[in-house]
N, C-alpha and C positions, 0 to 999 in steps of 0.2 A: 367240341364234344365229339364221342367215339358215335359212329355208324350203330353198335350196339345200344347206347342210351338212347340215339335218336329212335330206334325202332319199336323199345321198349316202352316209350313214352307214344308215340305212335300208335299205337298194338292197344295201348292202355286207354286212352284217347276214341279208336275205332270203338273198342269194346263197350265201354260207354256210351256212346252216342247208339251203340246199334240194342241196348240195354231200354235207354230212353226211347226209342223209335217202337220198340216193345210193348213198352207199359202207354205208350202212346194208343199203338196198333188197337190197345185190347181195351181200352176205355175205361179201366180202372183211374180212379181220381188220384193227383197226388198226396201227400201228406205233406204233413206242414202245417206252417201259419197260416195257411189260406181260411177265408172264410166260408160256412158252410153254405152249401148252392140253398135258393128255395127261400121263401119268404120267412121273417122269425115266429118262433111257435106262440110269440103273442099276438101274430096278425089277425088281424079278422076276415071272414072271409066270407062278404053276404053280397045281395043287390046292389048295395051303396058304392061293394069298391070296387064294378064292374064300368068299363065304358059302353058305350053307345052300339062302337064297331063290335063288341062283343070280343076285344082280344085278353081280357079277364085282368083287366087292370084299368082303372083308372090315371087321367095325364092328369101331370103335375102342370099348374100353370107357369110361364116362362118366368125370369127375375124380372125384364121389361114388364111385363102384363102387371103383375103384384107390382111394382114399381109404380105404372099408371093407375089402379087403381086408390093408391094411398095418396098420390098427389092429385087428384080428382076430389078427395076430402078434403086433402092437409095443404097450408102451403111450405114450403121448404126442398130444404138440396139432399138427398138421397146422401150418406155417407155411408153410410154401412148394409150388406144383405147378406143374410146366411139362410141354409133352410137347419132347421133343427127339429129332433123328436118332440110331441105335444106334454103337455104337463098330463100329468094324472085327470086333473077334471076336464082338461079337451079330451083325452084320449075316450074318457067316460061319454062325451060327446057324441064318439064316433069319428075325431080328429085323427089324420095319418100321420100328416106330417104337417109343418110349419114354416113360411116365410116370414123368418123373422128382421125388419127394414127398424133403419134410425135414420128420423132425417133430421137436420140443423133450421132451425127458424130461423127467421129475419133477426129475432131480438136474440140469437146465438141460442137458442133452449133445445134441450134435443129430446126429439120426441123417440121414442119404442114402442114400434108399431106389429101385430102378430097378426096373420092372417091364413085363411086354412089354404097346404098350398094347392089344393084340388079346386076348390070352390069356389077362392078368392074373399070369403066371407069373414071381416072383421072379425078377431077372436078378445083382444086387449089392443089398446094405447092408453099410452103412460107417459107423464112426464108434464115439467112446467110449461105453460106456455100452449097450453092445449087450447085454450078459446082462444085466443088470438089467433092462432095458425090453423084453426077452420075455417076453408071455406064456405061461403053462404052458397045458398042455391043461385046458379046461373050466373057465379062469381066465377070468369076464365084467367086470371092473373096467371 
């Protein structure tokens, strides 16, 4: 390549970077597919979804936490955990968000288990194989 291209690309190169150093400098947000900052204009935003420390949000419980609390009930092997938005009638609740667990029974049944993921408080389980894979009180298997 000629000395000329290299400088030209170079020059071109500089000028951008000190372009973006710019729009940086000045805090202007970029554009694009990014997602908008700030909670969605369906949040709620009352007592409930404040914590303790007062940092204005409520903790999500960990996958482990929600994980012990359904095998505390249920017996079976954790296969699946997602968190996912609430249905219409959790949300109506006051639901944010959702841990939603499937665990495999002994007799292979899988259960779908939905829990609040703030709370930890049972919201549905589903699936065959429900009474057999509860535990009883004071049952450690």
């Amino acid at each position: 390549m000629s000395n000329r291209l290299i400088m030209a690309v170079s020059g071109a190169a500089a000028l951008a970077l000190i372009l973006m150093l710019g729009l940086a400098l000045r805090g202007d947000p970029p554009s694009g597919p990014f997602p908008p900052k700030g909670p969605p204009e369906h949040a709620r935003h009352d007592e409930r979804d404040h914590d303790e420390r007062g940092t204005g949000e409520r903790q999500i419980i960990p996958l482990r936490e929600a994980a012990g609390i359904a095998h505390r009930r249920f017996r079976g092997r954790l296969i699946a955990a997602r968190l996912k938005p609430p249905t219409p009638a959790e949300r109506a609740r006051g639901v944010g968000l959702v841990h939603e667990l499937k665990l495999l029974t002994a007799r292979r049944d899988v259960l779908l288990i939905r829990l609040d993921a703030r709370s930890g408080a049972f919201l549905e389980v589903a699936g065959s194989g429900l009474t057999e894979a509860r535990r009883k009180t004071g049952d450690d298997e």
